[in-house]
C-alpha positions in Angstrom: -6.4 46.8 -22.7 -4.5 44.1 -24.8 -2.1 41.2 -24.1 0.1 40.6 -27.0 1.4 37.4 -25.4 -2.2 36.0 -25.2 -3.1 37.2 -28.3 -0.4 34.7 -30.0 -0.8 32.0 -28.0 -4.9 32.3 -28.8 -4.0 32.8 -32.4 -1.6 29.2 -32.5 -4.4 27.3 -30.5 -7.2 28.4 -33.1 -4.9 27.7 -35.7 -4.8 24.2 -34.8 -8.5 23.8 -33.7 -10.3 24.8 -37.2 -7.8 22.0 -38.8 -9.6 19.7 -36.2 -12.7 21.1 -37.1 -12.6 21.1 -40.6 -11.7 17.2 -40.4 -8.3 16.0 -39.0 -5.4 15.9 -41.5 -4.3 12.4 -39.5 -7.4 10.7 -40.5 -6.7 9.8 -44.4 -4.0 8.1 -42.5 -6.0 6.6 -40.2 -8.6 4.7 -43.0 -5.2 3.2 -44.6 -4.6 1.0 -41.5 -7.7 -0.6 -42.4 -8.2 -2.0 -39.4 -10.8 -5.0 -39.3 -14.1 -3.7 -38.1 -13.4 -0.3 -36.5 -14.0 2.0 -39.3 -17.0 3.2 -36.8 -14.6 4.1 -34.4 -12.8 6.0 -36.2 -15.8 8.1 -37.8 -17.2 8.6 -34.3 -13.6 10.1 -33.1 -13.3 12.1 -36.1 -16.9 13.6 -35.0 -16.1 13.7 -31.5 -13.0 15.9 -32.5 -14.6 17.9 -34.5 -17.2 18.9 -32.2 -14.8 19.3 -29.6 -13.3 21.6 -31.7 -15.7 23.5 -32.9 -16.7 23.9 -28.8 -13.3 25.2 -28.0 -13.2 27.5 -31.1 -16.0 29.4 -29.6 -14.9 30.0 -26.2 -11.7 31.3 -28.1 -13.8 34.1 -29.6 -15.5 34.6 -26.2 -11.5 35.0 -24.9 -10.8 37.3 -27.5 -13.9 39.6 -27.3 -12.9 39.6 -23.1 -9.9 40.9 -24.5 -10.7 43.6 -26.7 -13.2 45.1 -24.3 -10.9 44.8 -21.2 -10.4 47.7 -18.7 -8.6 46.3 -15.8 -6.5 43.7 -14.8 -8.5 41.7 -13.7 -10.7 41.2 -17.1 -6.9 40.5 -18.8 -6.6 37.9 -15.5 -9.6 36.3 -16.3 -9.1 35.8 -19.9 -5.6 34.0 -19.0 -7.5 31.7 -17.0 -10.3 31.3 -19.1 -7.4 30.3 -21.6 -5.2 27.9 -19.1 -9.4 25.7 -19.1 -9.6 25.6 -22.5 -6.0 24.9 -23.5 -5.8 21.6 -20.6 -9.1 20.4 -21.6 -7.6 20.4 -25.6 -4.4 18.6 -24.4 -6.6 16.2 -22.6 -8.9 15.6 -25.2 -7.0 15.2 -27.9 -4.4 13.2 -26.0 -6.7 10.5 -25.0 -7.9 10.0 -28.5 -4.4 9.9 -29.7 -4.8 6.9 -26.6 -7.6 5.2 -28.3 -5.9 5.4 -31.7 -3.0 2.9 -30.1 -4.8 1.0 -28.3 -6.8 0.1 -31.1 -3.5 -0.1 -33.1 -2.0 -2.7 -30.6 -5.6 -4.3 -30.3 -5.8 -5.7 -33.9 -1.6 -6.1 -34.2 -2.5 -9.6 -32.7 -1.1 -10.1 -29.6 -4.3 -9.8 -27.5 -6.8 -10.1 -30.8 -8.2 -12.9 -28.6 -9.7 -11.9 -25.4 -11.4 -8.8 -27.3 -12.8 -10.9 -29.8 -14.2 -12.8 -26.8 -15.3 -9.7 -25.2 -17.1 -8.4 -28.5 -18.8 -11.9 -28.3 -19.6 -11.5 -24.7 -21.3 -8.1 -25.1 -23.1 -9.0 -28.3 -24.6 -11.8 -26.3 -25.5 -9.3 -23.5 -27.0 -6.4 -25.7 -29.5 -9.1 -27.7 -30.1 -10.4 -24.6 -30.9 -7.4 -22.4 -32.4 -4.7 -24.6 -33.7 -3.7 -28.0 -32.4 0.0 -27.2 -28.8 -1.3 -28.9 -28.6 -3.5 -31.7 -24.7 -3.4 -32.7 -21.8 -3.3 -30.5 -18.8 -2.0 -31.2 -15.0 -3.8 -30.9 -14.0 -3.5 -27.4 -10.9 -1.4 -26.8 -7.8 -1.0 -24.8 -7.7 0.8 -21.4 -10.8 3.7 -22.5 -9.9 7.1 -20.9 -12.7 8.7 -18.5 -13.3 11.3 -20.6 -13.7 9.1 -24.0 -16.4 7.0 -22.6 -18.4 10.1 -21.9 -17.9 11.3 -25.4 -18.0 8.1 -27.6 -20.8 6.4 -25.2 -20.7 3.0 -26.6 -17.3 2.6 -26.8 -16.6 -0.7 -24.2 -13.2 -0.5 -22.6 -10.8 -3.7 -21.1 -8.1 -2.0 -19.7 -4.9 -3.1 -18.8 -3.7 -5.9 -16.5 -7.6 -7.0 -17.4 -6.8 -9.0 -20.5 -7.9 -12.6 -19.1 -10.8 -14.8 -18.8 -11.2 -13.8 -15.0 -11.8 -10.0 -16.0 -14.1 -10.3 -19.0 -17.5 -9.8 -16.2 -16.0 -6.4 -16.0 -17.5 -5.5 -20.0 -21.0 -6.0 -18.4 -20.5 -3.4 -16.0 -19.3 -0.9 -18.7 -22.0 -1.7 -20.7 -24.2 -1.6 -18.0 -23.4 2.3 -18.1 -24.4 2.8 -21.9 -27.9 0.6 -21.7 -28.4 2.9 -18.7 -27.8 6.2 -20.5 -29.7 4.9 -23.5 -32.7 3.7 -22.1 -35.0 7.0 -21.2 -36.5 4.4 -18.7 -33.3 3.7 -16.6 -31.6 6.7 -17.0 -34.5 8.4 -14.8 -33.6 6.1 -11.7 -30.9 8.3 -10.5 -32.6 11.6 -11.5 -35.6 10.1 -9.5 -33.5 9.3 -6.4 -30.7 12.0 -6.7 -32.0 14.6 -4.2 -33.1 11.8 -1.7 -29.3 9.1 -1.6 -27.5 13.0 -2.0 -27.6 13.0 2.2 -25.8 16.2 2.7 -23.5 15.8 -0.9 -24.0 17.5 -4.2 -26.8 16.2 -6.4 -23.9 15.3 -9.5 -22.2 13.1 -6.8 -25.5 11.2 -5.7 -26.1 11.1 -9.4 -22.9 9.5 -10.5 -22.6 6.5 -7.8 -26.4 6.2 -8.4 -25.3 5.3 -11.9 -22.4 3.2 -10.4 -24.3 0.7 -8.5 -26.7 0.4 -11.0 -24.0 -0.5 -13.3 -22.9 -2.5 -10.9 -26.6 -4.2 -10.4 -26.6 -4.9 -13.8 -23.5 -6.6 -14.1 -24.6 -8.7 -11.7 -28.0 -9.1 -13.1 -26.6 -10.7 -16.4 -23.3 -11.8 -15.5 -24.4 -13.6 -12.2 -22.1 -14.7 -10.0 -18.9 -14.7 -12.4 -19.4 -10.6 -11.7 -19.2 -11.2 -8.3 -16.4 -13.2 -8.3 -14.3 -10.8 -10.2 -15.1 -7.8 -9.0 -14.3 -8.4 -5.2 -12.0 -10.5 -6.0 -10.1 -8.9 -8.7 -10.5 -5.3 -8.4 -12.2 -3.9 -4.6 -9.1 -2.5 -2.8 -9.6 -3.2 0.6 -7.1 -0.5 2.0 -9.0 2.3 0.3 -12.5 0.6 1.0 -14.9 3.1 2.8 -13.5 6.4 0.8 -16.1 8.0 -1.5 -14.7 10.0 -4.7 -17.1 12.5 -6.5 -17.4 9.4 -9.2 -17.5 6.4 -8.0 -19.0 5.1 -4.2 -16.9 3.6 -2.0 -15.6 0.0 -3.2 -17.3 -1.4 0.3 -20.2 -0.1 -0.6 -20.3 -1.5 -4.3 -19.5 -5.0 -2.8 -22.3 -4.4 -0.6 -24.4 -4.1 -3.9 -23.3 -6.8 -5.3 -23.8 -9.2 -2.6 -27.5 -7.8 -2.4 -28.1 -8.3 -6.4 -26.6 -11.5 -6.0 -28.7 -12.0 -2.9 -32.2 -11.0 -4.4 -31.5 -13.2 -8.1 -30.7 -16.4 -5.5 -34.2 -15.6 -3.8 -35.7 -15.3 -7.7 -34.1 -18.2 -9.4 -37.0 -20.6 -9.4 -34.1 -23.0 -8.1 -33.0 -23.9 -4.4 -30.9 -21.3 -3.3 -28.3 -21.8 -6.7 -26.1 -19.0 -5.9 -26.2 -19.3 -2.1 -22.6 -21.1 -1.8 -20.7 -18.7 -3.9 -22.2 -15.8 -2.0 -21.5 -17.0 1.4 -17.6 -17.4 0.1 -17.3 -14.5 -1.1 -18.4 -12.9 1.4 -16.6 -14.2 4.0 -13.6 -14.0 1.5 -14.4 -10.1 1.6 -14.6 -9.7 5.2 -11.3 -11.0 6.1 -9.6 -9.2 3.6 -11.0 -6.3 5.3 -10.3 -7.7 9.0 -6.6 -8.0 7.5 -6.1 -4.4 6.1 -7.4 -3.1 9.7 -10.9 -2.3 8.0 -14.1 -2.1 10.2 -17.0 -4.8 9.5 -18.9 -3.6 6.4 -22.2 -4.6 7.9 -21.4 -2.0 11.0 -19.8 0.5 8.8 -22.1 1.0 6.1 -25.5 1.9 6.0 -26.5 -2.2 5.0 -30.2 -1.2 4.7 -30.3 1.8 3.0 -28.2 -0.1 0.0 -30.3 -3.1 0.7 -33.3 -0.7 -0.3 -31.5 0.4 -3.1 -31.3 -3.0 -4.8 -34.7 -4.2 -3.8 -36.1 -0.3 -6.2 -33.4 -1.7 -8.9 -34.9 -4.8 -9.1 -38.5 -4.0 -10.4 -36.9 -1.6 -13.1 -34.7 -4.5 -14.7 -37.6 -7.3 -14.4 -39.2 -4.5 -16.3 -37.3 -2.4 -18.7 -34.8 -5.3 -19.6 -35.4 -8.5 -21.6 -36.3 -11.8 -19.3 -33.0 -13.2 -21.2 -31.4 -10.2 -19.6 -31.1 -12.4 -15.8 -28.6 -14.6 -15.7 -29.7 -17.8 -15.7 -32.4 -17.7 -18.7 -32.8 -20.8 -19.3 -32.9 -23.3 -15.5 -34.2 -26.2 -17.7 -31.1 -26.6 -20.0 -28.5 -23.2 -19.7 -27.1 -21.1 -17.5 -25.9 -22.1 -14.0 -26.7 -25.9 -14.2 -25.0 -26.4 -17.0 -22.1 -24.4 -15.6 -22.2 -26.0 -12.4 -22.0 -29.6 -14.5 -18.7 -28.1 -16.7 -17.3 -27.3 -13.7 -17.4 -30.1 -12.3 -16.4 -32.2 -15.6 -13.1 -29.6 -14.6 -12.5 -30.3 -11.3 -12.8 -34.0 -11.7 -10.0 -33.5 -14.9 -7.8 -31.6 -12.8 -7.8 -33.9 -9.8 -7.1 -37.1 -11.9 -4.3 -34.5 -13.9 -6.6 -35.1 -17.1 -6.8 -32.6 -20.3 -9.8 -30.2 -19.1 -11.7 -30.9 -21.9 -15.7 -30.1 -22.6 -17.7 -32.5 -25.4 -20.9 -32.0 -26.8 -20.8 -28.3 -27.1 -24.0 -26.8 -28.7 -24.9 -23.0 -30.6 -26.8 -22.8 -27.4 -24.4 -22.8 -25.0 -23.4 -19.4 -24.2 -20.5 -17.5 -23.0 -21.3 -16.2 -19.9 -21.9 -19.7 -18.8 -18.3 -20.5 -19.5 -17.1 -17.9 -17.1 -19.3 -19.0 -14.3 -17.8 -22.4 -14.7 -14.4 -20.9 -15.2 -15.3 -19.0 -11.9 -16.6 -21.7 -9.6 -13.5 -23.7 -10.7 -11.2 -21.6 -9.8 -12.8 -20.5 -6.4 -11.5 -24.2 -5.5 -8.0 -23.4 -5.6 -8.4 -19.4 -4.3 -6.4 -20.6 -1.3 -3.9 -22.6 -2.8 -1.3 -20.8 -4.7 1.0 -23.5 -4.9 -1.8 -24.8 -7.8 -1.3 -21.5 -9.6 -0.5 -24.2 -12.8 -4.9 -25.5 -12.2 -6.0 -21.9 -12.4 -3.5 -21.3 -15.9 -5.2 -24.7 -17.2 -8.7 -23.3 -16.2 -8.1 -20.4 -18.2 -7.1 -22.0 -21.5 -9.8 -24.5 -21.2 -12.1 -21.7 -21.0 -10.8 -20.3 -24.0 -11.3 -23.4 -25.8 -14.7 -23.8 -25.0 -15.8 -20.5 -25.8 -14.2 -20.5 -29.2 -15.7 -23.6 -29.5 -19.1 -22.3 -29.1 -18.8 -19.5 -31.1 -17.8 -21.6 -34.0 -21.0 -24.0 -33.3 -22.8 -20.9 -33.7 -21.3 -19.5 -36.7 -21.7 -22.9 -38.1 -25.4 -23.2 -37.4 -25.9 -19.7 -38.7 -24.5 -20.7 -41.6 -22.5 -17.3 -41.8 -18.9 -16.7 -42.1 -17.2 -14.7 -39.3 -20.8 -14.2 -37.7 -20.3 -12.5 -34.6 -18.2 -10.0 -34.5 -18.2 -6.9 -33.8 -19.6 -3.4 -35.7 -20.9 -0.2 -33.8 -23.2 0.0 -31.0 -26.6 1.7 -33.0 -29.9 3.6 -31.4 -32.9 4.3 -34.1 -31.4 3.1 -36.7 -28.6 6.0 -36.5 -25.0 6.0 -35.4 -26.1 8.5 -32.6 -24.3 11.6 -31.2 -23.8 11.6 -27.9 -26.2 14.2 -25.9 
């Protein structure tokens, strides 16, 4: 039994797949943008096409062999539908890379060149500090589809409206997802506990919030409470906070995480209880916004402990997989949360006397994530005061200031032009396919 219609239509999708396969005719095209430091982008979407096509082109010949052997109806139904899968997963596919290409495009036209170049400097700072699985990383890139970040796994995405100081925590926890796949250590944690958190769901679904709130973790981990902050405040939706997806755990939940991680680096910090102020407000911050949207307690309506549990079998595999500089703060004697605690407060007493919010004495030591926890705790003075929606504008540009001013301290002491930014994200030496 044939199907003429379905034998042209295979025919014009094959057609198109073995150009993809052979090598894209758009990526001569491509090169001449010359983009600044993306060329291993662009070879790692050329492979990822190409292997996507040379996938499809297969299940094409499987189509067509159904075909030709096909008795009854139902063998010509099934080839159509085995057709309809492969022809929405091409359009898919190929669309969101056509996505990437753009935002890459409107990444390096200039208009928002600055907060990725911050980000790149953000997660170069994390990966030397966290692990010696990665040892480049990539240009971060404009809103990174789903199904991209599965197939070009150290691609780090800032989407859109997250172009700001206040959002740049977020890269942590999208990084947190590619030092977890990476790492054969952590990458066993939610194989380990699948079966057990799965509670009546499928073992995928346990898997992937697994991988979520240890994302999450490690965000926390090495972003400290600047995470937090943005997180809960920035992107938890409190209407829609006890509904689990098949992807992600319920945004309740995550906060609940969070809080914990938070919780257990406070108890760890060698310090007096550093983070204990900023947890307590946030917390209470979360609470009523939950009281407000007609949303139960989170402490009656989750299962606290078993999450609780969670983070305290986290904990022991960061303290030992990760680098110590991996915990934010690494340094109590001279960086990390003092000397963001003493920048914020140089801010807050410039704001208050109407002052230029201005930092002196900044050192190749200084890092970024310390600017965002300042940044963080300044704003957190104003969270109830929109009418000084101006403070929290002047917050941001000073924290853009002083980050640029660090990184050219430390280009400066390293004695290296344009040290710093970003190439690709590299494992043994190899750019690396993704498994």
């Amino acid at each position: 039994m044939t199907d003429s219609i379905l034998n042209a239509r295979l025919a014009a999708l094959e057609q198109n797949l073995k150009r993809a396969a052979e090598g894209p005719s758009w990526w001569d095209s491509v090169q001449e943008l010359k983009l600044p430091s993306a060329i291993a982008i662009w070879e790692g979407l050329n492979r990822a096409i190409m292997d996507q096509a040379r996938e499809h082109l297969e299940t094409l010949q499987e189509i067509r062999d159904m075909l030709k052997y096909a008795e009854q109806t139902d063998d010509v139904k099934e080839a159509w539908r085995r057709y309809g899968e492969v022809y929405k997963q091409c359009q898919e596919f190929f669309g969101e890379c056509l996505e990437v290409i753009g935002g890459l495009t409107f990444r390096y036209s200039g208009l928002e060149e600055r907060i990725y170049q911050l980000a790149d400097d953000l997660i170069s700072d994390c990966v030397k500090d966290s692990t010696s699985i990665l040892q480049w990383v990539a240009p971060t890139v404009p809103a990174l589809p789903e199904t991209l970040i599965k197939t070009l796994a150290r691609m780090i995405g800032l989407r859109f409206p997250e172009w700001t100081i206040w959002t740049l925590p977020f890269t942590a926890h999208e990084l947190g997802h590619v030092v977890i796949r990476e790492d054969e250590k952590l990458c066993g944690f939610p194989r380990r506990h699948a079966e057990a958190w799965a509670n009546g769901s499928t073992i995928e679904r346990a898997k992937s919030h697994l991988n979520e709130y240890l994302a999450d973790a490690f965000a926390t981990y090495t972003m400290g409470p600047a995470y937090a902050c943005a997180v809960i405040l920035l992107r938890f939706n409190p209407l829609d906070a006890y509904r689990d997806d098949d992807e992600h755990p319920a945004d309740a939940k995550r906060a609940h995480v969070v809080l914990t991680m938070l919780q257990r680096m406070n108890d760890a910090a060698g310090m007096e209880e550093p983070y204990e102020g900023v947890k307590v407000r946030l917390s209470e911050n979360w609470q009523e916004v939950l009281r407000r949207a007609g949303q139960p307690d989170a402490q009656q309506a989750l299962d606290a402990q078993r999450l609780e549990k969670l983070v305290d079998g986290i904990w022991p595999e960061f303290e030992h997989w990760l680098r110590p500089a991996a915990k934010y703060p690494h340094d109590e004697k001279a960086y990390g949360w003092l000397v963001a605690e003493e920048w914020y407060r140089t801010w807050k007493d410039q704001l208050e006397k109407g002052q230029l919010l201005n930092i002196q004495d900044v050192s190749p030591r200084n890092t970024l994530r310390d600017v965002l926890n300042a940044a963080w705790l300044c704003r957190l003075e104003y969270l109830d005061e929109p009418e000084h929606l101006d403070r929290t504008e002047r917050i941001e540009e000073a924290a853009h200031k002083l980050c640029a001013a660090i990184i050219a301290e430390r280009r400066k002491a390293s004695g290296v032009r344009g040290a710093g930014r970003g190439a690709t994200f590299k494992y043994g030496g190899k750019y690396a396919k993704r498994g």
